[in-house]
C-alpha positions in Angstrom: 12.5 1.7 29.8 10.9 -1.0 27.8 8.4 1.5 26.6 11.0 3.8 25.2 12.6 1.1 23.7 10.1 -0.4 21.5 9.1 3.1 20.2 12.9 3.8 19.2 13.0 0.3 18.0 10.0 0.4 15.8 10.4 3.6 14.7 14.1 2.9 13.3 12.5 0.1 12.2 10.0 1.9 9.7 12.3 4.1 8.8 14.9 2.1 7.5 12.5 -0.1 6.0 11.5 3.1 4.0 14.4 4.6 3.3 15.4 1.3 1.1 12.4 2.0 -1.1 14.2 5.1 -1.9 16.4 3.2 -4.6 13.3 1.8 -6.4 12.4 3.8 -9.3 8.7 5.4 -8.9 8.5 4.5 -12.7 10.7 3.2 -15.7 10.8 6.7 -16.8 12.0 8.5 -13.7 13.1 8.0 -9.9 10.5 10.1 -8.8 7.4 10.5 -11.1 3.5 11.0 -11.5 2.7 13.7 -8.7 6.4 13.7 -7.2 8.0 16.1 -9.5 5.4 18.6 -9.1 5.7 18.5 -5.3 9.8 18.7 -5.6 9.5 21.4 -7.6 7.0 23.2 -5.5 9.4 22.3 -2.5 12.4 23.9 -4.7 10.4 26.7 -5.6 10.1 27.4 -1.9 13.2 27.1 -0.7 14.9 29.1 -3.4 12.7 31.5 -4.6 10.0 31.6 -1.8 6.7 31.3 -3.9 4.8 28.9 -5.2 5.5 29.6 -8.7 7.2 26.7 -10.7 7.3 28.4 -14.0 11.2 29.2 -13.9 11.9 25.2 -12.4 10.0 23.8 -15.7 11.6 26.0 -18.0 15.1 25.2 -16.7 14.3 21.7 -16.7 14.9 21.6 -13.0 13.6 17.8 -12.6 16.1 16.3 -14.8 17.7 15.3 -11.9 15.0 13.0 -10.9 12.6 12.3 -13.7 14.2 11.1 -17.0 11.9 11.4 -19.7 9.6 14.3 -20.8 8.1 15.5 -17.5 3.6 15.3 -18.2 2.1 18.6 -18.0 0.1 19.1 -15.0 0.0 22.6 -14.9 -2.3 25.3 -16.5 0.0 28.3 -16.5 -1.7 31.4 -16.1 -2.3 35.1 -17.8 1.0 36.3 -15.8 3.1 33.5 -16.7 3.1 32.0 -13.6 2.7 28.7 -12.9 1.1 27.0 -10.0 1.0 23.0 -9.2 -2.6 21.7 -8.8 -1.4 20.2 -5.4 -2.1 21.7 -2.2 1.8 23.6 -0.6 1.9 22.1 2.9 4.3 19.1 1.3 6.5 21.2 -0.4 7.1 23.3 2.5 7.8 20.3 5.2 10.8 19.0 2.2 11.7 22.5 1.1 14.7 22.5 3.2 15.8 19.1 2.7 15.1 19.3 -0.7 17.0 22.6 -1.3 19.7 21.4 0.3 20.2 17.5 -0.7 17.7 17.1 -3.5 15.4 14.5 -3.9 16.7 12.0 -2.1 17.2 14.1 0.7 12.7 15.1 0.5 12.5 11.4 0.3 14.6 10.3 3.7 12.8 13.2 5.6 9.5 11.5 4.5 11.5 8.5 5.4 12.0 9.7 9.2 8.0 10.9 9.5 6.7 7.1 9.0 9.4 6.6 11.8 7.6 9.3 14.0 4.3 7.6 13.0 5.2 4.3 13.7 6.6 5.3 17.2 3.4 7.4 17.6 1.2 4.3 17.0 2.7 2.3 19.6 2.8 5.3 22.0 -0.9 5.2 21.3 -1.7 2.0 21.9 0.1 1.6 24.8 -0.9 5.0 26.9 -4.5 5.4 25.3 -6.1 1.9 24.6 -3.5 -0.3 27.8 -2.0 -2.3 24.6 0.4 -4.1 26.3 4.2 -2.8 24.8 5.0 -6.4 23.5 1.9 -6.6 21.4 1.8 -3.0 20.4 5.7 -3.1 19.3 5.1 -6.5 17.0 1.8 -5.1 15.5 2.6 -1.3 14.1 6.1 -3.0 13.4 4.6 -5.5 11.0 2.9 -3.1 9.3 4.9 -0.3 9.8 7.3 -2.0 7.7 5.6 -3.7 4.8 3.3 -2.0 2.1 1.5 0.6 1.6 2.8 2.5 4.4 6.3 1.6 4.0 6.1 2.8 0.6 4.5 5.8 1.3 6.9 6.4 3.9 9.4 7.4 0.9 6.9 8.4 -2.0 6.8 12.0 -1.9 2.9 12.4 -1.5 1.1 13.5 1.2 -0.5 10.5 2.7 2.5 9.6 4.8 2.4 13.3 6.6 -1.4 13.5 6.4 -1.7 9.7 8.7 1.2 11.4 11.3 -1.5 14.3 11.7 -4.2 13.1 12.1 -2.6 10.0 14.4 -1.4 12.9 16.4 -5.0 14.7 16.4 -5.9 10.9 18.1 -3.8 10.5 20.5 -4.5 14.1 21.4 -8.6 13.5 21.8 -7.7 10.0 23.7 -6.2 11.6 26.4 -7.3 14.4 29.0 -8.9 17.4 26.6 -6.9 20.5 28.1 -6.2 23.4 26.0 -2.6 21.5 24.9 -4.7 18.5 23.4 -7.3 20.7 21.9 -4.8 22.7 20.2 -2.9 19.9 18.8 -6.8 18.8 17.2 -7.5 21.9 16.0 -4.2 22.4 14.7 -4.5 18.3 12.9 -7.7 19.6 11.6 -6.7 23.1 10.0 -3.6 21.2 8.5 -5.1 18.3 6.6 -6.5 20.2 4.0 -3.0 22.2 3.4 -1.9 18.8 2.6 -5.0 17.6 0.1 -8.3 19.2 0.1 -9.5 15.2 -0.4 -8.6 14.7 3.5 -11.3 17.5 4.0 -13.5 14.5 5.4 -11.3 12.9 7.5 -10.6 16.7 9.0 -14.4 17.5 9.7 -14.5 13.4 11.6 -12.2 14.7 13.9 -13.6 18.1 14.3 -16.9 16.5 14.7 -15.9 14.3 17.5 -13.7 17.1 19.1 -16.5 19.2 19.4 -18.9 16.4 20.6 -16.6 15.6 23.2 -16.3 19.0 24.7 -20.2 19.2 24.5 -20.8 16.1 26.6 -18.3 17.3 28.9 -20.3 21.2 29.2 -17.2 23.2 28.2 -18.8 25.5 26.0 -16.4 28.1 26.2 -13.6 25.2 24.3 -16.4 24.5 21.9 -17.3 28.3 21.0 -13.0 29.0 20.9 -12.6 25.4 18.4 -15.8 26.7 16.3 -14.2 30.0 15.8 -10.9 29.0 15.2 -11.9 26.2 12.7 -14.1 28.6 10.9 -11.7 31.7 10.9 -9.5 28.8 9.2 -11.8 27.6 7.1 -12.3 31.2 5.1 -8.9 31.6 5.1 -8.5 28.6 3.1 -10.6 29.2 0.3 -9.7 32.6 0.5 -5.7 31.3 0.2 -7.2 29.1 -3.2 -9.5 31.5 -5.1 -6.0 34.2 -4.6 -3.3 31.6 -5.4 -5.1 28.7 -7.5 -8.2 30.7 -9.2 -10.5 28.8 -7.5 -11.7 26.6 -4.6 -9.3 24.0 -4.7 -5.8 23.6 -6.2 -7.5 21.4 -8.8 -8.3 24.8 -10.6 -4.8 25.3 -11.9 -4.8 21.7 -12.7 -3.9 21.4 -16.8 -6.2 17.9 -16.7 -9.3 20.1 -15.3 -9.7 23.2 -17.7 -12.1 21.3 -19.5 -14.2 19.5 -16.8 -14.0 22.1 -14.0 -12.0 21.7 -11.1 -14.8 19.2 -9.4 -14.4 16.9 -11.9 -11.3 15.2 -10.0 -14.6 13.1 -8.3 -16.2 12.4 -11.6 -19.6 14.5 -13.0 -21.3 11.1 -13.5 -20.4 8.7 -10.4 -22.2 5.2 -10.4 -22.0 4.7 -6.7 -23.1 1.5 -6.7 -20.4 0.4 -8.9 -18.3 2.4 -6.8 -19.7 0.3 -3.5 -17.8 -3.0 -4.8 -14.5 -1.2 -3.4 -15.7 -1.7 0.2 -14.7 -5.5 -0.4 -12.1 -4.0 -3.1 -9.8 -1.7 -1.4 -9.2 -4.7 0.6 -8.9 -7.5 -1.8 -8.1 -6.6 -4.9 -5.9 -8.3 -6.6 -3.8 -5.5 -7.7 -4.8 -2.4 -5.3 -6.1 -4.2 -2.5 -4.1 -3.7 0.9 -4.4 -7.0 1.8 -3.2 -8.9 -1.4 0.0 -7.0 -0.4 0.4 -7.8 3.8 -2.7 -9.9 4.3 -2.7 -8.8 8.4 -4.9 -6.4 6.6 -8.1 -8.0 6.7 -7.2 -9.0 10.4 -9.2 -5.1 10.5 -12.8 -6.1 9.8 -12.5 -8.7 13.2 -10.9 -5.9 14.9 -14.3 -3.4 14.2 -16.6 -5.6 15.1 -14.6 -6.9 18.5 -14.5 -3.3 19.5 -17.9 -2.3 18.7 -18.8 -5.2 20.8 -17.3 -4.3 23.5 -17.6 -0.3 23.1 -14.4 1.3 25.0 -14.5 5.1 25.2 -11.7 5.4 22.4 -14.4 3.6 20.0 -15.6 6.9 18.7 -12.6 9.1 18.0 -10.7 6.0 16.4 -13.8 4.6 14.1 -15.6 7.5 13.0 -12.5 9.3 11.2 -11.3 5.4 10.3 -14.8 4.8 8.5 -15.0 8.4 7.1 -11.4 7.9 5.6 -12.8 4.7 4.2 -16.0 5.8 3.0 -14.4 8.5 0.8 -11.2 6.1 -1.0 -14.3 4.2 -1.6 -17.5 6.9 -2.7 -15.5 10.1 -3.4 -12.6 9.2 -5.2 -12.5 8.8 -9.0 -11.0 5.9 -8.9 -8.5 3.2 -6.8 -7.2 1.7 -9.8 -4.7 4.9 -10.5 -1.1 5.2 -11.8 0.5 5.1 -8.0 0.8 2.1 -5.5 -2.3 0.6 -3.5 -3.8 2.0 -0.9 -3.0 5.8 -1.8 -6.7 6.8 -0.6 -6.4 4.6 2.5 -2.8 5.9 4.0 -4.8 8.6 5.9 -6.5 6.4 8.1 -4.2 3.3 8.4 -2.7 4.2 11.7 -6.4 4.0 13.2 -6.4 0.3 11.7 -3.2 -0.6 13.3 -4.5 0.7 16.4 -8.1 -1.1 16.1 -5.6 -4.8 15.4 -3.7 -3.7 18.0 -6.0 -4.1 20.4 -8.0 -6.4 19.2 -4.5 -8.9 19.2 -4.4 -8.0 22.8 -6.9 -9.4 23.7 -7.6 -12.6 21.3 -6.3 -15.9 21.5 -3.3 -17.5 20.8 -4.0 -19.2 17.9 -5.2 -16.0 16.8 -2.2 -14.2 17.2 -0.1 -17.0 15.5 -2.5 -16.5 12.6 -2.2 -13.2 12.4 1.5 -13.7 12.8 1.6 -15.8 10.3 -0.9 -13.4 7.6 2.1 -10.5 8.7 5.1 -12.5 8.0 3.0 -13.4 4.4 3.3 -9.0 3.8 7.0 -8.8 4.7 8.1 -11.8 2.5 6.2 -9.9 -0.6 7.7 -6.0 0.5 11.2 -7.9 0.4 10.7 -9.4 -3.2 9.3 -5.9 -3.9 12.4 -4.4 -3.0 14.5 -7.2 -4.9 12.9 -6.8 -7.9 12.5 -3.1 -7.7 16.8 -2.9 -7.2 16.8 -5.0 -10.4 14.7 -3.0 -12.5 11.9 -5.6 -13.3 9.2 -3.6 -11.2 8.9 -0.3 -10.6 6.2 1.4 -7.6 3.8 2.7 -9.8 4.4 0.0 -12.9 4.3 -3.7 -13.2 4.6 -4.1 -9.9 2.0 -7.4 -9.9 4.7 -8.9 -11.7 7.0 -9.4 -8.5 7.9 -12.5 -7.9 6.8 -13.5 -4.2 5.6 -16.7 -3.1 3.4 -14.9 -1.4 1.4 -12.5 -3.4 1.5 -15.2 -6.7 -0.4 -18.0 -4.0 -2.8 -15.2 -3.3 -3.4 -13.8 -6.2 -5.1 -16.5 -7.7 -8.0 -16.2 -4.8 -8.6 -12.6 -5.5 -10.8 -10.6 -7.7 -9.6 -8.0 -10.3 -12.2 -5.3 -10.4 -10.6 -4.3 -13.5 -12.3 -6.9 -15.8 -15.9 -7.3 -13.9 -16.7 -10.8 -15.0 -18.9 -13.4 -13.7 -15.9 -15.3 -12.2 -15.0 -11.8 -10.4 -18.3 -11.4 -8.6 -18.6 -14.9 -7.9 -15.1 -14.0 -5.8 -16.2 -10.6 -4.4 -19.1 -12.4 -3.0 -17.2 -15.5 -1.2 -14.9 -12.6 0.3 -17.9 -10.8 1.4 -19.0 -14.2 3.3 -15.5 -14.7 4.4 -15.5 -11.2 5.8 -18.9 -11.2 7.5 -17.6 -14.6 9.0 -14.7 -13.1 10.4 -16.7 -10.5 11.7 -19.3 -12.5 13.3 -16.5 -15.0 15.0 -15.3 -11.8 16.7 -17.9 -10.4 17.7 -19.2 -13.5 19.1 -16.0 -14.0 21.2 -15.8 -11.0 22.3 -17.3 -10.0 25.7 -19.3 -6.9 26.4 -17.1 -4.7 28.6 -18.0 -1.7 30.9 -16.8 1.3 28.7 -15.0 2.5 32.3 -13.1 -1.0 32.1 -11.2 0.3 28.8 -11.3 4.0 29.0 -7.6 5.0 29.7 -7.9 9.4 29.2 -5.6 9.9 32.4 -1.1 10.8 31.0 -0.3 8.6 33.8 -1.5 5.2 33.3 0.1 3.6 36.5 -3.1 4.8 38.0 -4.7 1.2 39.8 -8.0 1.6 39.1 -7.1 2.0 35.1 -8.0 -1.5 33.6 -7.7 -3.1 29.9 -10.8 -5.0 28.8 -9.5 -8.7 29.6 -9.5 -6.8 33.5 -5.8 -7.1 33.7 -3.8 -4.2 35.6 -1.6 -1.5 33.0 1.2 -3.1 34.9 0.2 -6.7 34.4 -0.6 -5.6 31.0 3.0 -4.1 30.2 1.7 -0.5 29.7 
């Protein structure tokens, strides 16, 4: 009982706290802007007329009812007059109904009600798959559950939000026993993530890469020959699906931006990846897109890697290797994290794998840790409350000026953060003292950490009542409140 209550508590939770984004204006010029309009048109487009075609919505001025000023031209319509958004359908057709029906608000609450299914997934998952005891579990996915970026997302109408349920679900799927339910639900998490952005194509092969290493290890060829088949059979279809509907390999092709550049220019022809390396440190820190300047429990992450490396529980390698593969490309692949959207966008995919990583890693530290960490959370819901204050009053809006809320919070922080936007000496001489304070972190957890048996923390059984299922501090999943 007090499992099901902390999942319906925490998921209510998250969704309520992102369904009062909803009245925040994405920009000055519109309640839903950038990307949105072209995804709640597609999503009209479905529901009415049952293609992807968007021609008739633009022409009829169809986002009017959402999007004040001249909508930006994202779309390269083609020889037959049609016109087809440069962003992948699956969106669209999860809101088409409620978008059909109760327009943009109504895509924005259902959105609203999957970061509640996430954020009662996350706890599930901690609790059944890594023996986080429900107390813990409930306090950490709620704290970030309800504070930027995912509360945020969990209203924007962009795929992240839906992209971080599936491949959570895809998880909690390849934590637990691997019959042909669970390997359905991977293969199925796999085959969808691209429908939803082709960019989550890495994060999609990590988890196809670990499914098929854990039916390898485990001799079921037969699972790994029927995955392999399926996933490739899927695969075709796809780009199939894109050269027929989008004239090339990926949606980008119809993309107005990319007629010029090609449709792989979306990651740049020219990239300096070592300039693009600084965002390892930056997608943390920055002082404008950095997930921590906005709920500092973020960095409470890098600890959390290095405590679970160090003691190497059987979920290490399903949770970290799509986690640093997530990471790896928001840092090396994409064009840029300084967009026209709210931080974090290339991180969202992956942040349910974080939560899970602090979860656990608050389990089992010490108090004062946890009253720190405590402490670093309450920090991220002080600033998404002046966030929505501000954003009710018009002074900030989630895509513009939004560094000009006025929390306590994020204006004591700033100051100790680097803006990678202006790449002075003063900002490397910061980016390098956060790389110190980061490696310390890292080092003071991994030295207080203790070297478990991976059977200590392995929990792959549904029923975790079983007596001989530990958590890493050796505690029962009773004693532990799983």
């Amino acid at each position: 009982m007090r499992h099901r209550l902390a999942l319906v508590a925490v998921g209510l939770a998250a969704t309520l706290a992102s369904a009062a984004g909803i009245g925040v204006r994405s920009t000055y010029g519109g309640a839903a802007a950038v990307d949105e309009p072209e995804y709640l048109l597609t999503a009209l487009s479905l529901g009415e007329d049952r293609d992807l075609s968007i021609a008739d919505e633009l022409a009829e001025q169809r986002w009017r009812r959402f999007h004040d000023v001249q909508l930006p031209q994202q779309t390269q319509p083609r020889a037959d007059g049609r016109a087809v958004s440069p962003h992948d359908p699956l969106l669209p057709l999860l809101i088409a109904v409620p978008m059909t029906l109760w327009g943009f608000v109504g895509a924005k609450l259902a959105i609203a009600a999957l970061a509640g299914l996430l954020a009662a997934l996350t706890v599930w998952t901690a609790v059944r798959r890594l023996a986080v005891p429900v107390g813990i579990a409930a306090l950490v996915v709620g704290a970030f559950s309800v504070t930027a970026p995912l509360a945020v997302y969990g209203q924007q109408v962009y795929p992240e939000l839906p992209a971080a349920l599936v491949t959570l679900a895809a998880i909690a799927a390849l934590l637990g026993t691997l019959r042909r339910r669970s390997i359905a639900v991977v293969v199925a998490s796999v085959v969808a993530l691209p429908w939803l952005s082709v960019k989550y194509v890495p994060v999609a092969a990590g988890l196809s890469g670990v499914l098929l290493w854990t039916l390898h290890r485990a001799g079921r060829s037969a699972a790994v020959r029927w995955a392999v088949a399926v996933l490739a059979i899927a695969g075709a279809g796809y780009l199939a699906a894109h050269r027929v509907l989008y004239g090339g390999w990926t949606v980008y092709a119809s993309g107005d931006h990319f007629q010029e550049s090609g449709e792989f220019g979306v990651v740049g022809f020219s990239p300096n990846y070592p300039g693009r390396g600084s965002r390892l440190v930056g997608l943390l820190v920055d002082r404008g897109f950095g997930i921590a300047a906005w709920q500092p429990a973020w960095l409470l992450l890098v600890p959390g890697v290095a405590a679970a490396i160090k003691s190497r529980p059987r979920w290490l390698l399903p949770v970290v290797v799509p986690l640093l593969l997530g990471y790896l490309n928001a840092t090396y692949i994409a064009l840029t994290m300084h967009g026209y959207w709210w931080p974090g966008r290339q991180l969202v995919v992956v942040l349910p794998l974080a939560v899970l990583l602090i979860a656990w890693a608050a389990a089992n530290a010490s108090r004062p840790v946890r009253v720190g960490g405590l402490i670093l959370a309450a920090l991220g819901l002080v600033n998404y409350a002046w966030l929505l204050v501000d954003g009710y009053a018009r002074r900030i809006t989630w895509v513009s000026r939004f560094e000009d809320v006025r929390s306590p919070a994020y204006r004591g922080l700033r100051p100790l953060l680097p803006d990678y936007r202006g790449l002075s000496p003063r900002v490397w001489a910061v980016h390098f003292a956060w790389i110190a304070v980061l490696v310390l972190m890292a080092l003071v957890a991994w030295r207080r950490t203790p070297r478990v048996n991976a059977r200590t923390t392995d929990v792959r059984t549904a029923d975790v009542r079983t007596a001989d299922v530990r958590s890493p501090d050796g505690r029962s999943p009773k004693d532990a409140g799983a």
